[in-house]
Structure formats: C-alpha cells, structure tokens
C-alpha positions as CSV (number, residue, x, y, z in Angstrom):
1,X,126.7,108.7,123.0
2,X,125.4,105.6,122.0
3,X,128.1,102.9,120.9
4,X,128.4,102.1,117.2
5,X,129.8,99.0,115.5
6,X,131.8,100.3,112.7
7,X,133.8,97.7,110.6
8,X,137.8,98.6,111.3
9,X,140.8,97.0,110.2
10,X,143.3,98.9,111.8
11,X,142.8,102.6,113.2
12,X,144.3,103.9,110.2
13,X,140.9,102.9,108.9
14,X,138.3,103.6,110.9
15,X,135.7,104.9,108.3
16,X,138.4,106.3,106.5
17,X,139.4,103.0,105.1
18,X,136.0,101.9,103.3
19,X,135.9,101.9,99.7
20,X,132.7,101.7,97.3
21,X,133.6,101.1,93.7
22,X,131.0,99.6,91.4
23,X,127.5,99.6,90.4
24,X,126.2,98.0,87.0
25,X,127.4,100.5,84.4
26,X,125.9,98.2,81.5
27,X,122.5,98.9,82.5
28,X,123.0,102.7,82.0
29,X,125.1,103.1,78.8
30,X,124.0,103.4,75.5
31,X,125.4,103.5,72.4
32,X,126.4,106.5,70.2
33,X,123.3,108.0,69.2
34,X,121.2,105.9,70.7
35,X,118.5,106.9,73.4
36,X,118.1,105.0,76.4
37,X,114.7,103.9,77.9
38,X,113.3,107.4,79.7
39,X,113.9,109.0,76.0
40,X,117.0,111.1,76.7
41,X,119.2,111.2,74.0
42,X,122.8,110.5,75.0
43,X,124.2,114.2,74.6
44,X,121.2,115.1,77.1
45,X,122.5,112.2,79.6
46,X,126.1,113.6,79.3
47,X,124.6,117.0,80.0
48,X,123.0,116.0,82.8
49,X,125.9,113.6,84.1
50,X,127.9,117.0,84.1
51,X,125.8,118.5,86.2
52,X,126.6,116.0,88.9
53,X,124.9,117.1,92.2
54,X,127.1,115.4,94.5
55,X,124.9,116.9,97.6
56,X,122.2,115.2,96.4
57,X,123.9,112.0,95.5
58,X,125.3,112.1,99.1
59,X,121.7,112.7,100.8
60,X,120.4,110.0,99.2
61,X,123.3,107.5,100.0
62,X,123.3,108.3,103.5
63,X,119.1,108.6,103.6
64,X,117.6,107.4,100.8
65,X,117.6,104.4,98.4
66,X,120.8,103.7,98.0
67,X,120.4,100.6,95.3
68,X,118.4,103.3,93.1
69,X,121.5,105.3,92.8
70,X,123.0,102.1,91.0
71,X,120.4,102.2,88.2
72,X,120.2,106.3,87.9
73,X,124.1,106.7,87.3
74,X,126.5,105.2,85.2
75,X,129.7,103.1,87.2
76,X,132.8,102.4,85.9
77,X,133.5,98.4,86.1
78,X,136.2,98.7,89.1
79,X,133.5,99.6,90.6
80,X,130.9,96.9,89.9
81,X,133.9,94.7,91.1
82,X,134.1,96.0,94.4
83,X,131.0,97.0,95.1
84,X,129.7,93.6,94.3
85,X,131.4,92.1,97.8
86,X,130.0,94.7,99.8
87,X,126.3,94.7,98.9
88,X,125.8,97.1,96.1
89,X,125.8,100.9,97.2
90,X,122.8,99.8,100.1
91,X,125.8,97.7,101.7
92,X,128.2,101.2,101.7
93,X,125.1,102.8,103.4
94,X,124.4,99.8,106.0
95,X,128.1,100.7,106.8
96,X,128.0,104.6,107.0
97,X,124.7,103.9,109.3
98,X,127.2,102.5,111.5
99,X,128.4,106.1,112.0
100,X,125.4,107.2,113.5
101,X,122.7,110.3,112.4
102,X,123.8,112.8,109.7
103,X,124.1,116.6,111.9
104,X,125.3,118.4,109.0
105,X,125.9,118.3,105.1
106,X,128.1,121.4,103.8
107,X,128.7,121.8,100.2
108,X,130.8,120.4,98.5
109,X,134.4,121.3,97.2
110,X,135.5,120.7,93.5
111,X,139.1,119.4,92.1
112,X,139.9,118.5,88.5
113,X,142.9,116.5,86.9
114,X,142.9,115.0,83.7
115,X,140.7,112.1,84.5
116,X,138.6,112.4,87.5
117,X,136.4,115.3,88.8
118,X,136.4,115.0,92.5
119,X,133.4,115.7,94.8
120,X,134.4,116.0,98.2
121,X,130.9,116.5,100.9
122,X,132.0,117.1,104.5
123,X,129.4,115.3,106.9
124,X,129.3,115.7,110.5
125,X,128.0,112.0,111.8
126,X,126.9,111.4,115.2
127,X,130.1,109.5,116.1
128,X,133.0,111.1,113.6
129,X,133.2,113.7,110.9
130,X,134.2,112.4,107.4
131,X,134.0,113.6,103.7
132,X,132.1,111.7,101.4
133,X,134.3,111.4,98.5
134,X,133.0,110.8,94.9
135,X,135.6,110.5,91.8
136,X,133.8,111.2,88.1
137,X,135.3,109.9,85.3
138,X,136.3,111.7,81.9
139,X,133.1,109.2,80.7
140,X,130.8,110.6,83.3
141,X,131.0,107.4,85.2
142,X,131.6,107.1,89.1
143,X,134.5,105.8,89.3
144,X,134.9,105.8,93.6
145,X,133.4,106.8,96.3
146,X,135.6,107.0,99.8
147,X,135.3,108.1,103.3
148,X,138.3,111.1,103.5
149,X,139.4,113.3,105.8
150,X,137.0,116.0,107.1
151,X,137.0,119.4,105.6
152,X,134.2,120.9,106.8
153,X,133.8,123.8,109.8
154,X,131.1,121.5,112.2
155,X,133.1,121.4,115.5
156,X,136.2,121.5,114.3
157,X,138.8,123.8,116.4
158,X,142.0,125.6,115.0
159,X,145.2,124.0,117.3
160,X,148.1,126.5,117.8
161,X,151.7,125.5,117.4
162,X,153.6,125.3,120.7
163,X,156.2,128.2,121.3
164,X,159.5,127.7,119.9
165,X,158.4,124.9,117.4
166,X,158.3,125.8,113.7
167,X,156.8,123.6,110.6
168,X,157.7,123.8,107.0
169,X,156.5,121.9,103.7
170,X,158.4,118.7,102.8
171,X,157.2,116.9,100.1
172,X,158.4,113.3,99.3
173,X,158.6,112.3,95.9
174,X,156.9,109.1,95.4
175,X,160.0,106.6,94.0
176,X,158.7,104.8,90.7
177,X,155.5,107.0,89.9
178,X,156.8,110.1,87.9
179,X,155.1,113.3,89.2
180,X,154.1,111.8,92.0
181,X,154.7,113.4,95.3
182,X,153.1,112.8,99.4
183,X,152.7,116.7,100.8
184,X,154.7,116.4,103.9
185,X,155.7,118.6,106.8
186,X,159.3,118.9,108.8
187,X,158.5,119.9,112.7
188,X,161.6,121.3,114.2
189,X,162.5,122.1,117.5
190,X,163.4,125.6,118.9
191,X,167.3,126.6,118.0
192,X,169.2,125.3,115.1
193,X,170.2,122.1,115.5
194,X,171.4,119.3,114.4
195,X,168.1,117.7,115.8
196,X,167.6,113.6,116.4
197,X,164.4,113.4,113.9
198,X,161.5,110.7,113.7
199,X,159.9,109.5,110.4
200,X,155.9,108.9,111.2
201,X,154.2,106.1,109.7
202,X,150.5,105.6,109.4
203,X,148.7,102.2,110.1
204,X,146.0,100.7,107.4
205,X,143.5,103.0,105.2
206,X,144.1,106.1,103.4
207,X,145.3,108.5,106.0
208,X,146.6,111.9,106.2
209,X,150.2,112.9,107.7
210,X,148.2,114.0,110.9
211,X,146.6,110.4,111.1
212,X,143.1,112.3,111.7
213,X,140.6,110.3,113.1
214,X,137.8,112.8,113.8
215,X,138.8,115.5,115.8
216,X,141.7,113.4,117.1
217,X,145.0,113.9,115.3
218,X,147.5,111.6,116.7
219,X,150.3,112.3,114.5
220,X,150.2,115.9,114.6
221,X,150.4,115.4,119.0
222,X,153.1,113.5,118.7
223,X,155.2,116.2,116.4
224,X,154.5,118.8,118.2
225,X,154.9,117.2,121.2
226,X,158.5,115.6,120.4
227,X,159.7,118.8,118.8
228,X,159.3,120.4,122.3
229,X,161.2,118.3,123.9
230,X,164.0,118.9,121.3
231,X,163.4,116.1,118.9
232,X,162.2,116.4,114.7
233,X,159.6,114.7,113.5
234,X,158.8,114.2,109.7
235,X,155.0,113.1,108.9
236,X,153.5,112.9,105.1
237,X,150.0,112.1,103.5
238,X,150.0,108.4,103.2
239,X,150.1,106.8,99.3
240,X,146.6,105.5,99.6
241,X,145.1,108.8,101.0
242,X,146.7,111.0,97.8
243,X,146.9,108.8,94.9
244,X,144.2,106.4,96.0
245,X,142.1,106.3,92.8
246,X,144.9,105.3,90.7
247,X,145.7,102.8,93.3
248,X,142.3,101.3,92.8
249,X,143.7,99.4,89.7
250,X,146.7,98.1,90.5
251,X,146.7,94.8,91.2
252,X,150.4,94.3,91.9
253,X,149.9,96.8,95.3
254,X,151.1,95.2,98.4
255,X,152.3,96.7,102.0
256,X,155.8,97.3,100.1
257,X,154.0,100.4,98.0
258,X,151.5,101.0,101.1
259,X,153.9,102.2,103.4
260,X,157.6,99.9,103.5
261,X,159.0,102.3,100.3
262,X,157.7,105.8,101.3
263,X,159.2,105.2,104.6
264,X,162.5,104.4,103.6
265,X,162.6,107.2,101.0
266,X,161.2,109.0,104.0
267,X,164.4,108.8,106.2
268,X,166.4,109.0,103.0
269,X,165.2,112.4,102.8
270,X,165.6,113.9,106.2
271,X,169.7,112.8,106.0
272,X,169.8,115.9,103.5
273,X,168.2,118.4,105.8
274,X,170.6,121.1,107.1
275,X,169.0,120.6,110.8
276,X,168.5,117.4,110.8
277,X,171.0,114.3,112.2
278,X,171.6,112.4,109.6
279,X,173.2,109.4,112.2
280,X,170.1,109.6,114.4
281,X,167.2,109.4,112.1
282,X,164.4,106.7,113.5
283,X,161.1,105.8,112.2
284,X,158.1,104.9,114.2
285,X,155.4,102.7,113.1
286,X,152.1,102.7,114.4
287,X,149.3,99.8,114.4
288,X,150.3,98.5,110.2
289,X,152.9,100.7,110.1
290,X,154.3,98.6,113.4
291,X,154.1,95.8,111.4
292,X,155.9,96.9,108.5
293,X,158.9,98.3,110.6
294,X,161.0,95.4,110.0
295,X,160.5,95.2,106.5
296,X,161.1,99.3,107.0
297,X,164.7,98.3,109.0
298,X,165.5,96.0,106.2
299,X,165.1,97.9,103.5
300,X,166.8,100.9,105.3
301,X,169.9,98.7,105.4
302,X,169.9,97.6,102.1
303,X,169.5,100.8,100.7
304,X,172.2,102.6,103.1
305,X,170.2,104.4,105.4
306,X,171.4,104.5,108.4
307,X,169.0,104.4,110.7
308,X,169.3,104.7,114.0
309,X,166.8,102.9,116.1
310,X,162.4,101.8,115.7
311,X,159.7,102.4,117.7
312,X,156.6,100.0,117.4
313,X,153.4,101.7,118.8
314,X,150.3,99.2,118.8
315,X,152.2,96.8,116.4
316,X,150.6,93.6,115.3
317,X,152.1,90.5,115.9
318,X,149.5,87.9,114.3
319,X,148.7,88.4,110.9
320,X,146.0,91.1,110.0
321,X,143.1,88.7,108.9
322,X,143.1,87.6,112.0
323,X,143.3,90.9,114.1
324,X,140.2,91.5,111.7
325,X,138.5,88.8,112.6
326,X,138.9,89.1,116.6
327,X,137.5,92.8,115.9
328,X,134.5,91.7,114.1
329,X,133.8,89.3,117.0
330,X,134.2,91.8,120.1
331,X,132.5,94.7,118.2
332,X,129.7,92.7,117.2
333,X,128.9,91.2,121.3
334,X,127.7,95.2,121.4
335,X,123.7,94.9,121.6
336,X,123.7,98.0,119.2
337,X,125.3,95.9,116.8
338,X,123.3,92.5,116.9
339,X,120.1,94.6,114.4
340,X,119.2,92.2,111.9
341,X,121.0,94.8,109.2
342,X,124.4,94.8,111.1
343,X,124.7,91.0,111.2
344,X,124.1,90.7,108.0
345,X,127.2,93.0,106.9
346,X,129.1,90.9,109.7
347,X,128.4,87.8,107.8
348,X,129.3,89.5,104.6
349,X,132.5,90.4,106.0
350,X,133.3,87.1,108.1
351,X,132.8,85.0,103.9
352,X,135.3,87.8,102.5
353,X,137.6,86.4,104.9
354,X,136.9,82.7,105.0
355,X,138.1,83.7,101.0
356,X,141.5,84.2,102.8
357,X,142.2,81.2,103.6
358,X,142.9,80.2,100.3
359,X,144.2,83.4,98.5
360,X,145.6,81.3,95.5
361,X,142.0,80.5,94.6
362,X,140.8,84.2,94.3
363,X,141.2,86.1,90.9
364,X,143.6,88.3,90.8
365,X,141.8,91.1,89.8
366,X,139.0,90.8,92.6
367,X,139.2,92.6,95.6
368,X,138.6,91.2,98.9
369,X,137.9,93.3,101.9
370,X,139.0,96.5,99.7
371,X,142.8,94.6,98.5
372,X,143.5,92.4,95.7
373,X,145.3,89.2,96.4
374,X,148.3,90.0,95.6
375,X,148.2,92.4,98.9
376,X,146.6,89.4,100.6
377,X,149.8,86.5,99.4
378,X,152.4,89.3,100.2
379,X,151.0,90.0,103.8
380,X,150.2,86.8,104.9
381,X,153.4,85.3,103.7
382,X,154.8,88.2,105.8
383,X,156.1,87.0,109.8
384,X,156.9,90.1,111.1
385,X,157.8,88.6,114.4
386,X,160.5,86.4,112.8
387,X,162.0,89.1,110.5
388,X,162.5,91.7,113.6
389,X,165.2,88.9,114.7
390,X,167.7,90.5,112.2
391,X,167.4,94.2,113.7
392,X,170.5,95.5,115.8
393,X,169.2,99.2,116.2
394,X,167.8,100.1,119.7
395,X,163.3,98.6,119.4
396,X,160.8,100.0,121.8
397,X,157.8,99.1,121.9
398,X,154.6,100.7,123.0
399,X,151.2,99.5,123.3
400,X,147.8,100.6,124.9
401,X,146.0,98.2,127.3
402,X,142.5,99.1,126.8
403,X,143.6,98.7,122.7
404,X,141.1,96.4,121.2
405,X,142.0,96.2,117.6
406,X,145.9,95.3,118.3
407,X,145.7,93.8,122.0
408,X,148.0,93.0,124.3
409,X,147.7,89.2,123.3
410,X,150.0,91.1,119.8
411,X,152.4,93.3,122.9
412,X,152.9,89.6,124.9
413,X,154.0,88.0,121.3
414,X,156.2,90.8,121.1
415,X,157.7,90.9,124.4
416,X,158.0,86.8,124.9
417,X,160.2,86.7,121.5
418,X,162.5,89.7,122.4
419,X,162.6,90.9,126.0
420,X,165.7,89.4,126.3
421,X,167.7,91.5,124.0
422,X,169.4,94.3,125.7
423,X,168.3,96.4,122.1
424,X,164.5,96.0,123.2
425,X,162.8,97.8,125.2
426,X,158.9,97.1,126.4
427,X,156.0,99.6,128.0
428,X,152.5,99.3,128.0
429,X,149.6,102.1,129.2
430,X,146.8,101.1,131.6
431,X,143.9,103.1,130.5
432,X,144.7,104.2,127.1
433,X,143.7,102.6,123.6
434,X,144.9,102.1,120.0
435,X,145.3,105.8,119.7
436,X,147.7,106.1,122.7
437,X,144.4,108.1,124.0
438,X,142.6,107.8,127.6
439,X,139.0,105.2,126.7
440,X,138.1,101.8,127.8
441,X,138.2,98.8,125.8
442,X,134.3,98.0,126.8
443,X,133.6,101.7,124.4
444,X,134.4,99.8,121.3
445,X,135.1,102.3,118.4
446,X,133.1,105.2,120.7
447,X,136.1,105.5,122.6
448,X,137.3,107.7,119.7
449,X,134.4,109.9,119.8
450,X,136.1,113.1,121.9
451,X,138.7,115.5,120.8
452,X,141.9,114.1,122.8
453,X,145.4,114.4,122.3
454,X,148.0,111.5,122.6
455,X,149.1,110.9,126.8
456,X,151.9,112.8,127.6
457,X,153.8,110.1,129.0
458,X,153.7,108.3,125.8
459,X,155.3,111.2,124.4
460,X,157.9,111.2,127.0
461,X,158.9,107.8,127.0
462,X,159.3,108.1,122.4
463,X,161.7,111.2,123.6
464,X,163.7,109.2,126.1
465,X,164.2,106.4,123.9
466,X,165.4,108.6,121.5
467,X,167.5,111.1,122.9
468,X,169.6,107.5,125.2
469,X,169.7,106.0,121.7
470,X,171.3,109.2,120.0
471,X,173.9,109.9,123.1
472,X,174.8,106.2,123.3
C-alpha cells in the first residue's frame, strides 16, 4: 500500500474531520420569475435541484471537475466562506486524492429534518472507507459536504460481543440545545454490579462513540475490552459528528461545547445508573480529548461530580497549531507527497496557520482551518499542562512511541511536569501509534490502513489503574 499524505489534526480527524462548505451561490440564483442564462425557468431549476443525484455529484467530485460543480449548483454562503480557504471544491478533491483510488461507490442513503436533506455516499478509498456527506438546504442549496463515518458493506466485518458483556442504549441529552441528544451506549460487565465505569472521550473531528477510523474502532476495543475485565465503560457520538451542520454557524463554538460539557454531563449521567459506582466514575481522554481532561476535572468539581480519577491516552502538551504544524512537516518529507498538487495544499494549509498567530486580527465569522476564532482564542489561551496542577484524583498517562501526530516530545512534557506526584502515573508503548495500534512512525497516516484492535496491554494497564484507584 502506497503511503498517502492526508492532512490530520488529530486522529479524531483523519478524513473524517474535513469540511467543504461554499461555492458562489450568487452566480447561480435568480430572482422570482426570472430565468437564468441556459433558459430554465426557476420552477424548472428547483425541479431539477430536487432531483439531486448525489452519486453523480460524488463521481464527479472525486473524478471529475470539481470547480464545475461550483457553477452547476447553488451553495449556501457558509459555504462560499469556507470553501474559499481551501481552494474551492477542486481543493476538497486535491484532499480526498490524498485518500488514494475510489474501489467502490454504493448508493446512497436519504435522511430528512426540517432543514436539510442529507445525502450520505459510502466510498471505499484505497487507504480508508468514508461517506461522502452532502446536506441540501430547504432553498435547494448545498449547504455541507463532510467526510463521515462509513456505511457501506465493502470489507467491512460484523464484530461479536465478548461472552458475558452486555450493551444497552444511553443517550445523553445535550445541556443548553433543547431536543438535542448524543446516541450513546453503556457496556457492562458480566454479573450485576456495582461496576467502576469509564466515560470515553473522542479527540478532534466529528467522530462516532466507536472513534471509527476505517475498519479500526478504538473505542469500541477498549469497551469491550474493559468490560471483560470487570470494568463499565460509557462511549457517545461526539457533538460535532451529530449536530455538525448546525455547528457550522456558530461562531461562539469552542473545545468547552466540543467535548469539556458532554463529558461532564457524561459522568453526571452514569452516577444514576443502577450498576454503575457512582464514587468510581473516571473519564479517559484520548489525543484532544487528553487535552481537554483538565478542563473535564475542573468542571467535574465545580459541578459536583465526583470523579474518581483521569486517564490521558496520547494527550497533547503543546498547543494544537503547533502539533498541526509538526504533522504537516513530517507527512510532507513522504516522496508521495512532494507532487506539485500536494505542496500546493501544504502551503495553503501552512498561510491558514501563519493566520494564527494573530487570532484577534481574523473576522470572527471566518473559519480558519475548519474553526472560527473564537475556537482558535479559547484554545490557544488554553495551558493544559499548567491547569492539570490543580488535579488531586489518581492521572495516568498513556502514550504510543511510534505516535506521530501527538509524540513523545507531548508524553516528556507531561512526565517532566508531574512524575513526581505520587497521583501520577506514566507508561509509554514501543511499537504502537496514536491509535494505541501495532505501526511505525516511518508509515505516516498508512499505518491506519489494517483492521486492528487496540494492544491488549494498553487495555490492561486502563484496568489496573482503575480497579487500585477504586480499592484504594
């Protein structure tokens, strides 16, 4: 398998995370009654923007000429916003090339609500399998287009629970938002409990409560795999990955609504559960998620949750423009990745985050790199190193040596501010990357390729921690 340079934040976001939104939707309205320049009245353009052929639209993303798709369909102007730092829709196809050949295109799959019609296209790429997302507004406009989970049947394999572990729905009601709610699911040990439980939380990009990443499902190894050994686990569909549309506009969104709130409410929730231990409830954070634990501990105290330990897997120490920018760099010294097409998108990227160096300076209701600045002031005002100072509850943190997005330069950070508190505990995996998964470093984002499952010794060492921390 060839290597591919992909741009990645964080693992949460590893083609799940990019966003197109935009397009010039002046060039293709009319006004009532009006015809527009091929002769098509505008009933006949709404007619025909009804019978959106998202298949189509897909192909020609992924094969075709992408900038003619920007002059044949109507775009909200969120999406003229964003798209206009990323190239237009060619740039979104310069990046989905990074994903290698298209195998297979399925049909798609069809949801309504009262403003969007969602088109969701499962493609099976040479490196990953992802759904090609579109949103349609109630004006017949695209109003997003995202890389989701994978729905389709192309290689995928049906898992079995483990003997004597059971699963059952949990939703968690999203606080502030009414009607909003993250699909959830409660993994329980064999027997009846109480059981010491763990709150999951996702790093960066829209991800599901498995954390799926291809055929790799991280989150779902480590439930199953902690509710063997006697221990709950609670995981739920991240904010971003459910509600992500609406997102799109808010301006105000920062790592507080990302991920710090649903995780409290999170561990709120599992203190009513008639199996659960409401006095030994922790929360582990991987890659973003790592970084937002102590903001997660606070929080949890102010609130009254007693919480009662973290664990950091692959947590950043250095603040995430940064992490970005070492990523660019060591995916880019790839000769697959030095085309004349890739280097441009590198440079596009590397002048999105020069823009970060003064955030006050950038409107606030343009995105950069796929946030608005008020995401951008909250998380680089944000020392997550410093903050973890306050935190009493038992810490352990995990991190992957052959990790190349959050390195062990983050797990030395870590470790020199903190090793020696008797509440810390540190361990790091030769041979294993971001996703606690065997892969080398030198296999960039290929690495993630195969169907793995998360080293059973990580999964051992989350269980020991937790089961000392309960007893003591």
């Amino acid at each position: 398998m060839k290597r591919k340079w992909i741009a990645l934040i964080l693992a949460g976001c590893l083609g799940l995370g990019m966003t197109a939104c935009g397009g010039n939707s002046e060039d293709t309205q009319t006004e009532p009654g009006t015809e527009s320049a091929d002769g098509a009245s505008e009933d006949e353009e709404e007619d025909a923007a009804k019978e959106f052929d998202a298949k189509t639209f897909v192909d020609t993303l992924l094969n075709g000429d992408a900038a003619s798709l920007e002059t044949e369909y109507a775009l909200t102007d969120e999406m003229n916003t964003a798209l206009a730092a990323q190239g237009g829709l060619a740039g979104l196809q310069a990046q989905l090339k990074t994903l290698g050949a298209v195998k297979s295109m399925e049909d798609p799959s069809v949801t309504e609500s009262d403003e969007y019609t969602v088109y969701s296209v499962p493609c099976s790429f040479e490196t990953q399998n992802l759904d090609v997302v579109i949103s349609i507004d109630a004006e017949n406009r695209i109003a997003g287009i995202v890389m989701g989970q994978y729905t389709g049947t192309e290689g995928e394999e049906t898992a079995s629970l483990p003997s004597g572990v059971s699963e059952e729905e949990l939703a968690l009601t999203v606080e502030g938002h009414d009607g909003w709610e993250l699909g959830g699911t409660l993994t329980l040990p064999e027997g009846d409990g109480p059981f010491p439980a763990v709150v999951l939380v996702q790093g960066s990009g829209a991800s599901d409560r498995d954390e799926t990443l291809g055929a790799n499902k991280p989150f779902r190894d480590l439930a199953w795999g902690l509710a063997e050994k006697g221990i709950a686990v609670y995981r739920y569909d991240k904010r971003t990955y459910v509600y992500g549309q609406d997102i799109m506009s808010d301006t105000s969104f920062t790592l507080d609504d990302e991920t710090v709130n649903d995780a409290a409410a999170a561990a709120e929730l599992l203190k009513g559960q008639e199996k659960i231990d409401g006095e030994h409830i922790f929360i582990l954070g991987h890659s973003l998620g790592g970084q937002a634990v102590p903001r997660i501990e606070k929080l949890c105290t102010e609130k009254g949750t007693g919480t009662a330990g973290y664990i950091f897997l692959a947590a950043p120490a250095r603040p995430l423009d940064v992490l970005m920018r070492e990523q660019f760099d060591f995916l880019g010294t790839f000769p697959e990745n030095q085309t004349e097409e890739a280097n441009a998108q590198m440079e596009t990227y590397y002048s999105e985050l020069d823009r970060l160096e003064n955030p006050e300076a950038i409107p606030e209701d343009e995105m950069v790199m796929n946030a608005y600045p008020a995401y951008w002031k909250d998380l680089l005002a944000y020392d997550q190193v410093a903050m973890a100072a306050e935190m009493t509850e038992p810490c352990l943190v995990l991190q992957g040596e052959e990790d190349y997005q959050v390195t062990m330069e983050d797990f030395g950070i870590w470790k020199d501010a903190y090793e020696d508190r008797e509440n810390w505990q540190f361990i790091s995996y030769p041979g294993l990357t971001h996703l606690f998964m065997e892969g080398k470093k030198s296999d960039g984002a290929s690495a993630y390729n195969a169907a793995q499952q998360v080293d059973e010794q990580v999964i051992s060492d989350i269980a020991a921690f937790v089961k000392s921390s309960s007893e003591g």
